[in-house]
C-alpha positions in Angstrom: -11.5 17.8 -104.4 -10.1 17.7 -100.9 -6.3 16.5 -100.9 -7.0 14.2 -98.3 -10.1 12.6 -99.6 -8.0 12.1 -103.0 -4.9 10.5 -100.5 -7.6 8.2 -98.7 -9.3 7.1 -101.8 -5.8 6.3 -103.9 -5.1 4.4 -100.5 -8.2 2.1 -100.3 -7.6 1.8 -104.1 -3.8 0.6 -103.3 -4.5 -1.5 -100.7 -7.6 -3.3 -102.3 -5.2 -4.0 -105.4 -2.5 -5.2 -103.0 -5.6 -7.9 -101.0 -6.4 -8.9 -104.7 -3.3 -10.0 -105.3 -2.8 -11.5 -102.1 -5.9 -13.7 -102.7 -5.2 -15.1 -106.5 -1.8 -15.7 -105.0 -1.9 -19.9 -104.7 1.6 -19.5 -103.0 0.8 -17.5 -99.9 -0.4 -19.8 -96.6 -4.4 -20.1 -96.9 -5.0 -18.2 -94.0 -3.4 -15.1 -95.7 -5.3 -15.2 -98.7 -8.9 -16.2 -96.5 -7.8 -13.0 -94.8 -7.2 -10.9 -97.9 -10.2 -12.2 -99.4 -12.5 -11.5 -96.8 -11.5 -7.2 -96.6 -11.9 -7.2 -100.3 -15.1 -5.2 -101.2 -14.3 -3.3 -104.8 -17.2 -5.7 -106.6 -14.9 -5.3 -109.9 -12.4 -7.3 -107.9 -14.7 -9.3 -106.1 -15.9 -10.3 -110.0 -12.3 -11.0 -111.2 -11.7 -13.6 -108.5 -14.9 -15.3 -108.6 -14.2 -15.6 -112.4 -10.4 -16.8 -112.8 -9.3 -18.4 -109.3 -8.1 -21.6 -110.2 -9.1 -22.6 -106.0 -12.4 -23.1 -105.5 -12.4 -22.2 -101.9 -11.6 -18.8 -102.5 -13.8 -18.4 -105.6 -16.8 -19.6 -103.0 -15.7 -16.6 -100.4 -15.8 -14.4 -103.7 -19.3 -15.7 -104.2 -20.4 -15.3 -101.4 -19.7 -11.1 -101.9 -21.5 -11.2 -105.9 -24.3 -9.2 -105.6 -24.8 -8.7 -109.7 -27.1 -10.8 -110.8 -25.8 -11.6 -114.2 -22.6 -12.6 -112.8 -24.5 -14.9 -110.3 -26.5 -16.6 -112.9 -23.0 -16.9 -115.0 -21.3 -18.2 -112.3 -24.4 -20.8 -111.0 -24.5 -22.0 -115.1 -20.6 -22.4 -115.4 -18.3 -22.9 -112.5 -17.2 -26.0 -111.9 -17.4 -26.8 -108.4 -21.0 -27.0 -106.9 -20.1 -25.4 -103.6 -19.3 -22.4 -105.4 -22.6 -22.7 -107.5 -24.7 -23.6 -104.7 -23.4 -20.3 -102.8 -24.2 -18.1 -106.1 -27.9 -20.1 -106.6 -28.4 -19.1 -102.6 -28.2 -15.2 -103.6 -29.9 -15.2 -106.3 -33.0 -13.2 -106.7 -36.2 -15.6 -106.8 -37.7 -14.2 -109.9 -34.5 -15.9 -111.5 -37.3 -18.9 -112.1 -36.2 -19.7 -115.9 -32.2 -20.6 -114.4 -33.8 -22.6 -111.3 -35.4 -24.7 -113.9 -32.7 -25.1 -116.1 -30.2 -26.2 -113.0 -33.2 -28.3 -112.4 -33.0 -30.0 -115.4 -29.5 -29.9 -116.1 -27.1 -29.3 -112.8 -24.7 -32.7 -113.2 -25.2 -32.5 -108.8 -28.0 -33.5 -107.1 -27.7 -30.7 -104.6 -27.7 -28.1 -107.0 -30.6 -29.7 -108.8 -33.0 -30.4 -105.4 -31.6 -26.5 -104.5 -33.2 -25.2 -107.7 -36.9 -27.2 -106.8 -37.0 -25.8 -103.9 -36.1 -22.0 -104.8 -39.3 -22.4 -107.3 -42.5 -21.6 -106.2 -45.3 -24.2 -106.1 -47.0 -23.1 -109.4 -45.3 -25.3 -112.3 -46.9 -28.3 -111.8 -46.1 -30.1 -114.6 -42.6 -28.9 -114.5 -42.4 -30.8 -111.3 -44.0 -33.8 -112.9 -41.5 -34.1 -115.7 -38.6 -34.0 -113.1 -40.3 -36.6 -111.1 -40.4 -39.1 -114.5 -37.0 -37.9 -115.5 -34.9 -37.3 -112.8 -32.4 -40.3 -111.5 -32.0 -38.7 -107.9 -34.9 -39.8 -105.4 -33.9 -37.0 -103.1 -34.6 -34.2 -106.1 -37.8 -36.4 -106.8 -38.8 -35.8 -103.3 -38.4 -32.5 -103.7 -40.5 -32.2 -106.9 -43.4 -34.5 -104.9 -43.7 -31.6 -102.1 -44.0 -29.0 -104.5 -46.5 -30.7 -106.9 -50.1 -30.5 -106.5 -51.6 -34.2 -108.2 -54.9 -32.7 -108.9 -53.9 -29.9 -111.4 -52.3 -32.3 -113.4 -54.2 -33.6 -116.9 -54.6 -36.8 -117.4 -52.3 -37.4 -120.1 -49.8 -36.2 -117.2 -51.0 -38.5 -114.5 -50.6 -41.7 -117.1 -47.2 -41.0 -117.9 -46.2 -40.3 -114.0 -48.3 -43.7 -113.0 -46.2 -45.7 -115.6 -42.8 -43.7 -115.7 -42.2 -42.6 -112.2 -39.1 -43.9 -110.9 -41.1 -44.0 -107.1 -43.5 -46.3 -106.3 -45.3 -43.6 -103.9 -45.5 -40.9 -106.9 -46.8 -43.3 -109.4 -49.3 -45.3 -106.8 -50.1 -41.6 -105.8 -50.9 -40.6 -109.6 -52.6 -43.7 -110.6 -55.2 -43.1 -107.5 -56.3 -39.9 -109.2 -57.4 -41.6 -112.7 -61.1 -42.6 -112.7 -61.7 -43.8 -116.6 -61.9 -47.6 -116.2 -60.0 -47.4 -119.5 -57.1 -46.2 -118.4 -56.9 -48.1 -115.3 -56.7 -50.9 -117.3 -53.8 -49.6 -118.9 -52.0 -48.8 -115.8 -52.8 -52.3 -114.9 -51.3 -53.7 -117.4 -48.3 -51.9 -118.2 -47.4 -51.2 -114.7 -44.2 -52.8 -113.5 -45.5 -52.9 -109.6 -47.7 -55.4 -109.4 -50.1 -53.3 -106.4 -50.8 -50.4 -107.9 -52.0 -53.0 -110.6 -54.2 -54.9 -108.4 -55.4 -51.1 -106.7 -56.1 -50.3 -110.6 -58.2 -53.4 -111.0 -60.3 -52.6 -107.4 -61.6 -49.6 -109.1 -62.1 -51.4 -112.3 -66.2 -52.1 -112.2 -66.7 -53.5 -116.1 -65.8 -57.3 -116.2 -64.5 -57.3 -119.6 -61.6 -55.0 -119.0 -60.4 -57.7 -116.4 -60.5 -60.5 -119.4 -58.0 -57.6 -121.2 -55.8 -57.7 -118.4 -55.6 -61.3 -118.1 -54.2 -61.5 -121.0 -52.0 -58.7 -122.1 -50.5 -58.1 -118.8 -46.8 -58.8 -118.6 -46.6 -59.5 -115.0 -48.2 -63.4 -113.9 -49.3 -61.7 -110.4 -51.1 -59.1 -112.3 -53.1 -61.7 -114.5 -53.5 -63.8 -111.5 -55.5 -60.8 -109.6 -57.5 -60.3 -112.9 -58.3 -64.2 -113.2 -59.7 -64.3 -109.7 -62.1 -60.8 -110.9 -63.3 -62.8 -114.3 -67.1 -64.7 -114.2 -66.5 -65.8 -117.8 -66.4 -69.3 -117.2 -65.3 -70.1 -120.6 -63.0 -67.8 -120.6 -61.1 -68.7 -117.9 -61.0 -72.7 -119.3 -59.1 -70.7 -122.2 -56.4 -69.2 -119.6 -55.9 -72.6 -118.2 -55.0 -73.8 -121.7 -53.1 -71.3 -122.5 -51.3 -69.2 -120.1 -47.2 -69.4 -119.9 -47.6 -69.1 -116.0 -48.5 -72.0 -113.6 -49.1 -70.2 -111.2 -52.1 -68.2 -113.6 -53.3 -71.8 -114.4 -53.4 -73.1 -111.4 -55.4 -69.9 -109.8 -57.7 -70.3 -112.6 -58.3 -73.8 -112.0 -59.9 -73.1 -108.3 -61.7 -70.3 -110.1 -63.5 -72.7 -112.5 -67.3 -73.6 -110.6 -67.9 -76.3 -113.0 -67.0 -79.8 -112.5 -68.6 -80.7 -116.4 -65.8 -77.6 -117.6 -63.1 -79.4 -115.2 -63.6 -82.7 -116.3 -63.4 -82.1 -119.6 -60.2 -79.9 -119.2 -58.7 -83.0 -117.5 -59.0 -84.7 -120.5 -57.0 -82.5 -122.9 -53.8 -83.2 -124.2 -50.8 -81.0 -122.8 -52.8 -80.1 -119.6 -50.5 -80.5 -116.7 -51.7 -79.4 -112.9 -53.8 -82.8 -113.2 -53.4 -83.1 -109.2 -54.9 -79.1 -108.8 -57.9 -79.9 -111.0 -59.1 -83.0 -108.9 -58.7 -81.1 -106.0 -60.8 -78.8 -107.3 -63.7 -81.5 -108.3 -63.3 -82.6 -104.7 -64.1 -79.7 -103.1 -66.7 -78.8 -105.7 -68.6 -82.5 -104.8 -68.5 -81.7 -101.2 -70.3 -78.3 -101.6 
C-alpha cells in the first residue's frame, strides 16, 4: 500500500477519534461539540454517540447521520427523548410497518404516535380503528380517521367504534354505516351522545324497537325521541306511570290521543304533571 494513502487514512482515523471525543465531551462550549459532531462520518462512531450521549441534542445530530436500520429501530424503541426518536422514525425505511404500529400503540408522546400513523400506508383498517377507540390523543385519532376507510370495516368493528370512539365525528361517522335495525337500537341505547341516538332511531322503521329504547335507554333525551316515535297508546300510558324522568312523562303525556286514556291516568294515585295532562284534554276537545 501507498505510504501516503496509509499516512492519510491513519490521519482521518486520528482526527475522527479526536471529533469523537470532542462531541461526548459535556465540558467543551456547545458550539465545539455541534461542530465536532457535524464532520464526524465513521458510522461506528456515529453509533457510539447516538447510543451513550448523556445530551440529547447531540445524540439527535448523531441520529440524524444513522443510516443502519437496526440501530434506527433500537434507537426509535428506546431513547428517551422524542426528538431524538422522532429524527430516527423519519429515516426509517417504510417497510418498517410492524415498529410504526408498535410506536403507534405504545410511544408515551403523541408526536411520535400520530408520526407512526402517518408513515403507515392506508391498508390496516382495523388497526386504525382500534387506535381510534383506544387512543387518548384526538390529534393521533385524527390521524387514524384520514387513514381509515369506514366501509371495509365488519360490523362487529363499526359497533364497537359507534359506542367506544372517544370522537363524536368517528362514532356518528361509524354508526351511519350500520343498517340492521337491531343494532341501531343498540347504538341507540347505549350511546352516550344523545344525536347519533336520535340519527339511530330515524333509520329505525319497526315500531317495536322504539318501545325497547324507551325503556332501556340511559339517557331521558334518548327515551324522549323514542316516546315521540311509539303508536302504542297503552304503552305509552305505562311510561307515564313509570318513567324516573319528567321530562319523559311529560313528552308522553302530549303523545297520548286519548282523552278516555288521559282521564283515567289523572285519576291515579302518585301521578304528578296533573296541570300537563289537562292541557292536553284541552287541546284534544278543541280538535
Amino acid at each position: 500500500m501507498n505510504i501516503n494513502i496509509l499516512i492519510i487514512r491513519t490521519d482521518y482515523k486520528l482526527e475522527q477519534t479526536q471529533l469523537f471525543e470532542i462531541a461526548l465531551n459535556n465540558e467543551l462550549e456547545w458550539g465545539k461539540r455541534y461542530n465536532a459532531i457535524k464532520k464526524i462520518e465513521d458510522p461506528i462512531l456515529i453509533e457510539k454517540i447516538v447510543l451513550n450521549s448523556n445530551d440529547p441534542d447531540i445524540r439527535n445530530i448523531a441520529a440524524e447521520k444513522v443510516e443502519d436500520e437496526k440501530l434506527l429501530i433500537n434507537i426509535v424503541l428506546n431513547d428517551e427523548d422524542y426528538n431524538v426518536r422522532k429524527t430516527a422514525i423519519g429515516n426509517l425505511a417504510s417497510w418498517n410497518r410492524d415498529i410504526f404500529k408498535k410506536i403507534a400503540r405504545n410511544d408515551p408522546n403523541w408526536i411520535m404516535r400520530r408520526e407512526a400513523i402517518e408513515r403507515l400506508p392506508a391498508i390496516y383498517d382495523e388497526f386504525f380503528a382500534n387506535i381510534m377507540i383506544t387512543e387518548t390523543d384526538y390529534r393521533v385519532r385524527k390521524a387514524s380517521m384520514r387513514k381509515i376507510k369506514m366501509v371495509n370495516l365488519p360490523t362487529d368493528t363499526l359497533m364497537e367504534l359507534s359506542l367506544k370512539s372517544h370522537d363524536s365525528e368517528v362514532r356518528a361517522a361509524a354508526a351511519r354505516m350500520i343498517n340492521e335495525e337491531d343494532l341501531l337500537c343498540k347504538i341507540a341505547i347505549e350511546s352516550g351522545d344523545y344525536v347519533i341516538a336520535e340519527e339511530a332511531m330515524e333509520r329505525i322503521k319497526s315500531n317495536g324497537y322504539f318501545k325497547i329504547i324507551a325503556k332501556k335507554a340511559g339517557f331521558a333525551h334518548t327515551r324522549m325521541f323514542a316516546t315521540k316515535l311509539i303508536e302504542d297508546q297503552e304503552f305509552i300510558r305505562e311510561i307515564i306511570q313509570t318513567d324516573e324522568s319528567m321530562l319523559v312523562r311529560g313528552v308522553a303525556i302530549h303523545c297520548i290521543d286519548s282523552i278516555e286514556i288521559l282521564e283515567t291516568i289523572k285519576m291515579m294515585d302518585n301521578i304528578d304533571l296533573i296541570s300537563d295532562i289537562e292541557e292536553r284534554i284541552t287541546i284534544l276537545k278543541n280538535n
